[in-house]
N, C-alpha and C positions, 0 to 999 in steps of 0.2 A: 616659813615654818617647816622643820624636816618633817620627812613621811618617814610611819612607824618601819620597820624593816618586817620585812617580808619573814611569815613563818618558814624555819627550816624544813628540811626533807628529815623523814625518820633513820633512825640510826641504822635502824633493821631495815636489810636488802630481802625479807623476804616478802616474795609476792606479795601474798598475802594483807602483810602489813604496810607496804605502800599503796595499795587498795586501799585502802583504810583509811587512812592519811591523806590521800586526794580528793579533794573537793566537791570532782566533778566524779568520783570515783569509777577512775580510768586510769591509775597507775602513775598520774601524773600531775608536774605542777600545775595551778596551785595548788597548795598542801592548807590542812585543816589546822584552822590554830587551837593550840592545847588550851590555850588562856581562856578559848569561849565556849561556851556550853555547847554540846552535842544533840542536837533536837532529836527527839526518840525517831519520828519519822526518816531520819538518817541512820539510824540504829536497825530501823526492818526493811529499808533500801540497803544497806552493807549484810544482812541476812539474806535478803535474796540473791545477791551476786556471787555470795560465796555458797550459797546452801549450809550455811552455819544456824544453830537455833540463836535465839536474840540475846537468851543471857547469854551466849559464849562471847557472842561479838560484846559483851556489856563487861566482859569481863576481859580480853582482849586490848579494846580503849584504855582502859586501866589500866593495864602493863605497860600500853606506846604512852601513857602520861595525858590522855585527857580523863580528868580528874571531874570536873563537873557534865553528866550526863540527864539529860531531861528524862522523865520517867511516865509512863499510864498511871490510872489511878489505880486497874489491875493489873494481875500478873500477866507477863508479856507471852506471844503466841509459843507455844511451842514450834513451827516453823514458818515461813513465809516464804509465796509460790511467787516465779516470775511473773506470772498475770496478776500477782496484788500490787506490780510497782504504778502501774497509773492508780490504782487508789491511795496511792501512800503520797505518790508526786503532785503537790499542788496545782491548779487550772489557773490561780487568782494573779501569782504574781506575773509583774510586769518585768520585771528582772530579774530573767531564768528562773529556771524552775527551782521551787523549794520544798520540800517536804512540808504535808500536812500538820499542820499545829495540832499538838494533841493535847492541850490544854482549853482548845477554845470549840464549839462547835460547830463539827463537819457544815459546811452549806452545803444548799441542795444544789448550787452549779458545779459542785463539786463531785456531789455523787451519782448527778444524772451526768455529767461528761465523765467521768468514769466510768461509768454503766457501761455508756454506748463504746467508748474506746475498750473494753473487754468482752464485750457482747453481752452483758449481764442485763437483769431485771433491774430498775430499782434497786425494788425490794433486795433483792438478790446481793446488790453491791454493798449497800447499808446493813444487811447481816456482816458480811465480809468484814466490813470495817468496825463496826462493835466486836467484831472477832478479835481484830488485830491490835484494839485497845481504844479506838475512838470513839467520841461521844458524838451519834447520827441524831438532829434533830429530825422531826416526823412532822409530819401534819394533823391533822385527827382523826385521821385514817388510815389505812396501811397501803405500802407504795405500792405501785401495781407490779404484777410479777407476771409480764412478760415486757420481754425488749420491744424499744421501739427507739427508730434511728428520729422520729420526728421532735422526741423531747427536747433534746439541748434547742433548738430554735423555738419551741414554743415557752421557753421560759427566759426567754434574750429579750429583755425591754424592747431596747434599741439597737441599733449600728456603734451607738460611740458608748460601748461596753456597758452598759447597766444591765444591770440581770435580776430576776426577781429571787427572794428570799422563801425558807419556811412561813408561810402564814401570812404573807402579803393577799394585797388585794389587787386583783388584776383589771382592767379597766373593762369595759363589755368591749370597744374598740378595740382594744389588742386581739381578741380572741377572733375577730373578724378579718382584721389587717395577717393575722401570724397565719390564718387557715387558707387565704389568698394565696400566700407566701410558698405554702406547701402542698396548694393543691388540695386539699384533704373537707372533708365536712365543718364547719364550725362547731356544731354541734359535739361531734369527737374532741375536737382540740378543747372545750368547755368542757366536757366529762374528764379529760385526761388532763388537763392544770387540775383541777379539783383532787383528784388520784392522787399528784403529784405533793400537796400538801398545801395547795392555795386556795385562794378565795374568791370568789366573782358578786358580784352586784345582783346576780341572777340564778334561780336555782335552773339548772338544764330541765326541760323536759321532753321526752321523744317526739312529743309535736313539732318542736323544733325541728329537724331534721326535713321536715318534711317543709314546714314554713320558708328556710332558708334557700331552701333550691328552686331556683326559678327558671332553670335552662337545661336542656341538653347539651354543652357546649365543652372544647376542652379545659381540664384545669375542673370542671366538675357544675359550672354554672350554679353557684352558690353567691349569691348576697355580698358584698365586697362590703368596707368599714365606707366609701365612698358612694357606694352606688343607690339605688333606691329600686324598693322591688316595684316591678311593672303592675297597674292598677288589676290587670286580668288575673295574676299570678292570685294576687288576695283575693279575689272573685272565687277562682279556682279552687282554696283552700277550703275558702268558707264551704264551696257547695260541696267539697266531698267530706269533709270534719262536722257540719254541723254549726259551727262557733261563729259566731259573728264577725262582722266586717271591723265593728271599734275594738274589739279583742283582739283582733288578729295584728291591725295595726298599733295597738297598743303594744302588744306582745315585740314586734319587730323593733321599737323605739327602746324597751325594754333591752333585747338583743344591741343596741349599737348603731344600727340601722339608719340612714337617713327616710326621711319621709315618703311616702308615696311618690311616684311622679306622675302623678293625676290624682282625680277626685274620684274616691270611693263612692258610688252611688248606696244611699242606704234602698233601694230595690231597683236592683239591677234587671236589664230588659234581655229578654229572651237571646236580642242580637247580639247584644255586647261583647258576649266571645266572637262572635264574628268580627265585626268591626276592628277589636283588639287584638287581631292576631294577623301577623303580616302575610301571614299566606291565604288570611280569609276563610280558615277553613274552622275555627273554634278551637286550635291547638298551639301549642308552643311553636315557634317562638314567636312571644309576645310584642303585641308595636310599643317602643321605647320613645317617650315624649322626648324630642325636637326642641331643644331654648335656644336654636339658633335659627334655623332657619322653616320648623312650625312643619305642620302636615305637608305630606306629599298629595300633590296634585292626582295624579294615578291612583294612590291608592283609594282616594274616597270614588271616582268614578270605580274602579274596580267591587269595589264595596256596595253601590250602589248598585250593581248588575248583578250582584249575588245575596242580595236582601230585598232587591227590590223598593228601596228606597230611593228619594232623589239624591242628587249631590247634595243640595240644600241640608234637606234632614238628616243624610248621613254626615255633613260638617256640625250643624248643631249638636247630634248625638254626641260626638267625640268634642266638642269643646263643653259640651255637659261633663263629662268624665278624665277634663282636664288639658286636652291639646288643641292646639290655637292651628288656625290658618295664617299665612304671611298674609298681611293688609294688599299685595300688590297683586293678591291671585283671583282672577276671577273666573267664578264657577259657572259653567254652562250647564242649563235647564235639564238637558238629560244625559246621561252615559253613553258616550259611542264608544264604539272598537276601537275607531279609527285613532281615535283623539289616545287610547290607553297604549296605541302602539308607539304613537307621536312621542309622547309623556317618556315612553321606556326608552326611547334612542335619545333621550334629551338628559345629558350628563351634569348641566348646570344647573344652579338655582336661584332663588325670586332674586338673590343676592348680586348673582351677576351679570355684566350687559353681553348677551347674546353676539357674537363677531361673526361672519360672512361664512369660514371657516368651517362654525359648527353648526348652522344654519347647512352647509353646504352636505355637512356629514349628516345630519338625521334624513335630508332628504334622500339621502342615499342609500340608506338602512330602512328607510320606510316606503321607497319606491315613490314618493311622492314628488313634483318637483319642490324645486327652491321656493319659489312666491309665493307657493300652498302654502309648507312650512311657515312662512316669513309672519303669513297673515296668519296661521293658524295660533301661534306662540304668542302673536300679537292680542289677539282676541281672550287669551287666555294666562295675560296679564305680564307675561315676559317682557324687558326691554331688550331693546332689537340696535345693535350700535348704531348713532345717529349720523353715522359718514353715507352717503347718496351712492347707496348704490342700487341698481338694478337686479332683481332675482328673476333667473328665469323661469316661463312658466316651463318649461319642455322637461318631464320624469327623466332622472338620470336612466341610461341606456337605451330610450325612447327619442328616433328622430320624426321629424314630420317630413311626411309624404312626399 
């Protein structure tokens, strides 16, 4: 089948009107065909290049013989500034850039990547653009009007290009997953989708903010779409809010939330921030439940020594309010030092068999000898490699007389 032949260059060598005539309007082939309609968004991209008013350039076309030219439904700007070409230049297509359809309504990936590539509001770019002749749809609200570089990724679905719309519904997951993304509060990125003209499952409320944060950590220690908040974090809210433990949790599920990762006590005991908080001291940051490998041996001895509790009832406590011990640990009667220092040079878990190696290393660390170690890790439910060897009793750097 032949191919149609290519539009000629225009007749006229003036600048100008080879500008005009060029496609990519840079003076150069390919050239615009007369035969096809002029989309008006080409009409106020050839106004800003040349600093021409629109009808001139609409009058112009005319003369080089493009004959059919798409129109606003009102009268066109009287001029058009270099900084309105990213709102005239479409974000959508996939092949090359095209000017905005001025027949169909602006999206809002359209006017929030505009925004940000002019440094505008919103609001700001969607006045511009009802300016320049386009129809912005809105939300039920009015866009916010101050910039923010985080918008275009809070309204990107996904990675394989979906983007959300005016008046879509956004999932509570997105809002948690996109806030991860960016660092930033969920709470914010929930009030600013809403701004923006969307919808959530949930209305925000300022408690929130406070609900979602469960760490001092970088990136902001907020509540991830994956993560689940620590049983002390809920403790913690309830006792400075007021609000109960089934609210609070409900509220999180509400949020997107995975569940707890422990069991909310409906009356929590005095110690419970103790026990639940890794440094033992009743503060952040909180002990995160274990589905692999279950409580640290250390820290319930540690726990015990600072509550006063046995290991026993500080292991019940915490498997009251949701974390297990490995089946292969077994708990001595009372808290020693000695055992919590043992514990600390001891890098492996219930999971692994103990080799000679690192037997050899904690006795090292701990000034104890090797056979102490050997028997001590034994007693306290480790497995010890079953190859025959001999530990010495003699403390590293310790010879006999």
């Amino acid at each position: 089948m032949p191919r149609e032949p290519e539009p000629a260059a225009p007749e006229s060598q003036d600048p100008d009107d080879v500008l005009i005539a060029s496609r990519n309007l840079n003076g150069r082939y390919p050239w615009q065909d007369p035969a096809e309609q002029v989309p008006y968004g080409r009409v106020l991209l050839i106004a800003a290049a040349l600093k021409w008013r629109p009808a001139d350039v609409v009058t112009r076309l005319g003369a080089l013989g493009y004959a059919d030219i798409q129109r606003s439904e009102g009268p066109p700007p009287d001029a058009v500034e270099p900084d309105d070409v990213p709102l005239i230049t479409g974000v959508e297509s996939r092949f090359g850039a095209q000017p905005v359809d001025v027949d169909t309504t602006v999206s809002l990936r359209q006017t929030v990547v505009s925004a940000a590539l002019t440094n505008r509001a919103p609001a700001e770019a969607a006045r511009r653009m009802t300016a320049l002749g386009y129809q912005v749809g809105t939300g039920a609200r009015p866009l916010p009007e101050s910039a923010n570089p985080r918008d275009v990724a809070l309204i990107r679905k996904d990675r394989r290009g979906g983007w959300f719309d005016w008046g879509d519904e956004v999932p509570a997951s997105h809002v948690l997953e996109v806030a991860q993304e960016l660092s930033c509060s969920p709470h914010f990125a929930a009030e600013r989708l809403i701004a923006l003209g969307l919808r959530l499952p949930y209305t925000p409320e300022p408690g929130d903010e406070r609900l979602l944060k469960y760490a001092e950590t970088p990136g902001g220690g907020w509540i991830s779409r994956w993560g689940s908040a620590p049983v002390a974090h809920i403790l913690t809210v309830a006792r400075e809010t007021g609000r109960s433990h089934t609210d609070l949790v409900a509220r999180l599920a509400e949020l997107g939330c995975q569940r707890p990762d422990g069991t909310v006590p409906d009356a929590p005991e005095p110690d419970d921030f103790v026990l639940l908080s890794e440094n033992l001291d009743g503060r952040m940051p909180w002990l995160t439940k274990n589905n692999v490998v279950g409580l640290q041996l250390r820290h319930i001895l540690r726990a015990s020594l600072v509550t006063g509790r046995s290991p026993a009832q500080v292991t019940e406590r915490l498997t009251t309010l949701g974390h297990w011990l490995h089946e292969r640990a077994i708990l001595p009667e009372t808290a020693e030092e000695a055992d919590i220092r043992l514990l600390a040079a001891v890098t492996s878990s219930y999971l692994d068999i103990i080799g000679l190696e690192n037997v050899l290393r904690t006795a090292s660390l701990t000034g104890r000898s090797p056979a102490d170690v050997a028997r001590r890790m034994t007693e306290l439910g480790y497995w010890l490699s079953e190859e025959k060897v001999t530990y010495p009793e003699v403390r590293p750097g310790v010879r006999e007389a």
